[in-house]
N, C-alpha and C positions, 0 to 999 in steps of 0.2 A: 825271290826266296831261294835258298840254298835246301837242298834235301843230303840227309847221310843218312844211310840204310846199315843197320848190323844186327847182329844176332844170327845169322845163318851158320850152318855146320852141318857134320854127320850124324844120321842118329836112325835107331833102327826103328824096320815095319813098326807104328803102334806108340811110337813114342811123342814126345812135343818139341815146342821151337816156341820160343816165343822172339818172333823180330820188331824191331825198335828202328823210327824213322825218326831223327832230328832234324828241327827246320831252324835255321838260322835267317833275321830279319824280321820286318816287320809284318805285322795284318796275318799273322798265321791263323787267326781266326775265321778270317776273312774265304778262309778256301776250306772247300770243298776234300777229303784227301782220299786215294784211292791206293789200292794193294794189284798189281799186275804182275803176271810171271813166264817167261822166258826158257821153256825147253831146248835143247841143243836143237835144229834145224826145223823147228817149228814156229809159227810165230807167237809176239807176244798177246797174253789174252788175260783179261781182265778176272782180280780175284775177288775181290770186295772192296768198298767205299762206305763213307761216313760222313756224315752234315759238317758242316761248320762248328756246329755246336754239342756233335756226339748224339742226339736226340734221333736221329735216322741213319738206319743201315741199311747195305744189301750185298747180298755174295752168290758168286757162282754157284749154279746147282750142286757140282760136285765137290764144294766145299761146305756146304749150308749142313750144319749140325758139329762142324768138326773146326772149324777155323773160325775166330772172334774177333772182329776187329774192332780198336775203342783207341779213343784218345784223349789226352791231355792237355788243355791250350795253355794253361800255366806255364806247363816247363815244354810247351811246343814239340811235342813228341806222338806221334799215331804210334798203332802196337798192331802185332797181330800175332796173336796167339792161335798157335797151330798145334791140336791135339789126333791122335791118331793119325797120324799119317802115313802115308802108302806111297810105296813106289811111283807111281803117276805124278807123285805131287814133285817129286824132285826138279829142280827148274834156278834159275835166277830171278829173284824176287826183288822186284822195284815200288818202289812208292810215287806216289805223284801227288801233283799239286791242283787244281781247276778252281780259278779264280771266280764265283759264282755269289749272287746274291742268296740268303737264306733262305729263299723258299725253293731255288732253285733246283730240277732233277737232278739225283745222285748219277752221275753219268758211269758207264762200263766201256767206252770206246776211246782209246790211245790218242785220237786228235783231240780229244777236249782238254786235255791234263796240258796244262801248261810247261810245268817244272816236272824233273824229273832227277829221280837221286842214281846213286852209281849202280846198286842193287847189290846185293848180299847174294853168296852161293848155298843153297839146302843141296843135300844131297843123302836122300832116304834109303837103307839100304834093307834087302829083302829076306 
């Protein structure tokens, strides 16, 4: 499966984003999909995931109350809607893929995600 990551941009302390992962290919049902992000000389660290089926979530602490993530397997597209955001959050944002069966753990760690999109720039300003 193919990942395209968009919706990133500039936008002040307190505002939103909402980014948009398309998957191009088959069995996009079939995985698992996850939200990770990319600070300049930091590494990359897991932001939220979502079932197969949208039915299960989970997100970093420091994003839990502020950032949603949901998807659509019709038009094969994850979302993640990012409200109040803060300087911290500024990063390159990736999506990914984890080819898992349905009951499978919502995984938070980099080796499990198979696919990986190009990732979209935020850049939150203060």
């Amino acid at each position: 499966v193919q990942l395209q990551a968009s919706g990133g941009g500039l936008v002040q302390a307190g505002g939103s984003l909402r980014l948009s992962c398309a998957a191009s290919g088959p069995s996009f049902s079939r995985y698992h999909m996850g939200w990770f992000r990319q600070a300049p000389g930091k590494e990359r660290e897991f932001v939220a995931a979502i079932s197969r089926s949208g039915g299960r979530t989970t997100y970093e602490d420091s994003v839990k109350g502020r950032f949603t993530i949901s998807r659509d397997n019709d038009k094969k597209t994850v979302y993640l809607q990012m409200n109040s955001l803060k300087p911290e959050d500024a990063a390159t944002y990736y999506c990914a893929a984890d080819w898992a069966i349905s009951r499978a753990p919502l995984e938070n760690t980099t080796s499990q995600y198979v696919y990986w999109g190009q990732g979209t720039l935020v850049t939150v300003s203060s």
